[in-house]
N, C-alpha and C positions, 0 to 999 in steps of 0.2 A: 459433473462435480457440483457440491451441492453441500454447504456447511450452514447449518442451522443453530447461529449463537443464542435467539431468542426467538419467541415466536413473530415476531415483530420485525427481527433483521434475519436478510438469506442474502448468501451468499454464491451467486450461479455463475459457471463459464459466459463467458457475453457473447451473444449471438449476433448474426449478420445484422439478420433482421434489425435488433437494435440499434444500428449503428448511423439513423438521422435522432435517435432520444436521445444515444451518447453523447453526440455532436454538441444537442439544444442545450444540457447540460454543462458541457463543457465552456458554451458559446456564452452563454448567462453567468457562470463565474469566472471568466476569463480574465477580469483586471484582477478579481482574489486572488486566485491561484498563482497567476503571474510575480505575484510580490515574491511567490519560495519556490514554484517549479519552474525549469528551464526550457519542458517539451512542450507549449502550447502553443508558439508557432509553426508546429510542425502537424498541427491542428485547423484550419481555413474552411474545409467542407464538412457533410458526411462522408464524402467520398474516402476525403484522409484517414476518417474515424474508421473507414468500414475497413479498407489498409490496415488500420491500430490492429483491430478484432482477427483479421487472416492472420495477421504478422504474431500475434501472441498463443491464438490456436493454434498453430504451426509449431512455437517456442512449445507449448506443452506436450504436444504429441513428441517432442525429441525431447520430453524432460527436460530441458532449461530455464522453464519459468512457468510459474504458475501465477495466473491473472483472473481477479474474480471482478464482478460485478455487483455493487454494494444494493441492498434495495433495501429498503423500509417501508412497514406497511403496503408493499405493495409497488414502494414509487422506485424508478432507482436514483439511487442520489451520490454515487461515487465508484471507486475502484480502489481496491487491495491489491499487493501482488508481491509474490517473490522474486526479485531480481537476479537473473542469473544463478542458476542451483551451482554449488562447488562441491560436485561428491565425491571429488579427493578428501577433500577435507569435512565434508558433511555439515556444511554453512550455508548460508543465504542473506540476504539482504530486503527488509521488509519497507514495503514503499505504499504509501496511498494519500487520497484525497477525498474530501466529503465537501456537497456543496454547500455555500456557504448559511444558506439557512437553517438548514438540520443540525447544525452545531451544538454545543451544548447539552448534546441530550442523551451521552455515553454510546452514542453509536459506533464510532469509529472503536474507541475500547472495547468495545464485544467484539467488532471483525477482527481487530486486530490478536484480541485474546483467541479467540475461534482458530486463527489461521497460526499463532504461534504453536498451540496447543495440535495443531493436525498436521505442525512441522515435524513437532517432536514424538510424538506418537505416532503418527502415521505412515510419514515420510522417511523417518530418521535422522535426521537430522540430528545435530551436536551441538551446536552455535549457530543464532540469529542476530544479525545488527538490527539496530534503526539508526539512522543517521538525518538531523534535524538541524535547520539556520537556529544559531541560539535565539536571533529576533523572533522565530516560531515557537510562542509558547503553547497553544493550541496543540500545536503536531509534538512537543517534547514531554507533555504532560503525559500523553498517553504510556509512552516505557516506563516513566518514572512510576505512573500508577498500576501497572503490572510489575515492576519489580525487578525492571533491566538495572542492568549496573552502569554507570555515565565512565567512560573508558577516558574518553578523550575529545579534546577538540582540533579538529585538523583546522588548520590556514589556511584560506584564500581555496580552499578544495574545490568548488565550483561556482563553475562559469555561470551567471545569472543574466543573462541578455547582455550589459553592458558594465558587469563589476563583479569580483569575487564577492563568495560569502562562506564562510566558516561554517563547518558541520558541528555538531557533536556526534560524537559514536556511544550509543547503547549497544549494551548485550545482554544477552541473556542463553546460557549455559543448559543442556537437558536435566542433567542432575540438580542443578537450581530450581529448575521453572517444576519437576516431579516433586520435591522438596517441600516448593512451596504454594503448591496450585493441588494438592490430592490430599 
C-alpha cells in the first residue's frame, strides 16, 4: 500500500524492519503525544513497536484497519490509520500523529486528505470521523481545514492516563467530500 499525497509525503504499510525507527520516534515524542494519546504506554521497547506493526498488518490483511506509516522527504515522522473499518455501515474512524517537529508544515493535512480521499473512492466507504481533545488544536484544525462538519462533543469520552477528556466528532459524508474535493 502505498498513497502519494505529494512528492514529499508517502504514505507506506510499516514494516518489521522499521520497528526500532518506530520505536526512536515514538520514544523522542513521547511527553508530546502523551498530553492527547492514551496508547503510549503500551509502547516501552522496539520489541512492543514490532507487536504494534504484526498486530496491524494482521488487522489489514482481515480488513479492519488500515495503518500507514507517514514519511517525509524521506524521514518517517508519524502514522495515519483507520480505526476499525464498519462495513455494515461503511464508516471509519481516522486517527494519527506527527512528531513534534515536522508540525506546521501541512503534512499531516495531505495524509490525512490522501487517506480520506482513498476511503471514499477506493474503499467505499460513506462516513469518516475524526475525533479530537478540544485542547488539541493542532489535530482539530486539520477536519476543519478539509471541510468535516463539527457534529459534537462527547463528555469525559476518554480515558487519558489519569482523567477524562472530551472529544469532538468530525465528519465528513462521501457525497460532501466528491462535492467538494473534484
Amino acid at each position: 500500500m502505498l498513497i502519494s499525497p505529494t512528492s514529499k509525503i508517502q504514505l507506506h504499510l510499516p514494516e518489521e524492519r522499521q520497528a526500532s525507527e518506530l520505536y526512536a520516534l515514538i520514544d523522542k515524542n513521547r511527553a508530546y503525544l502523551r498530553q492527547w494519546l492514551p496508547w503510549l504506554d503500551t509502547q516501552r521497547s522496539p520489541g512492543d513497536t514490532l507487536q504494534f506493526i504484526r498486530t496491524v498488518r494482521e488487522q489489514i490483511q482481515q480488513n479492519e484497519t488500515l495503518t500507514l506509516a507517514i514519511w517525509f522527504e524521506k524521514n518517517l515522522c508519524g502514522v495515519i490509520s483507520y480505526h476499525r473499518f464498519d462495513w455494515t455501515n461503511r464508516a471509519s474512524m481516522v486517527g494519527y500523529w506527527l512528531t513534534e517537529e515536522l508540525q506546521g508544515k501541512g503534512i499531516m493535512t495531505e495524509a490525512c486528505r490522501a487517506m480520506v480521499d482513498h476511503g471514499f473512492s477506493r474503499l467505499g466507504l460513506h462516513r469518516i470521523e475524526i475525533r479530537c481533545a478540544p485542547g488539541n488544536r493542532k489535530s482539530w484544525m486539520i477536519p476543519e481545514r478539509l471541510g468535516f462538519k463539527k457534529e459534537a462533543v462527547l463528555r469525559d469520552a476518554e480515558w487519558l492516563y489519569d482523567h477524562y477528556v472530551d472529544l469532538i466528532v468530525y465528519s465528513m459524508l462521501a457525497p460532501d467530500w466528491k462535492k467538494s474535493h473534484h
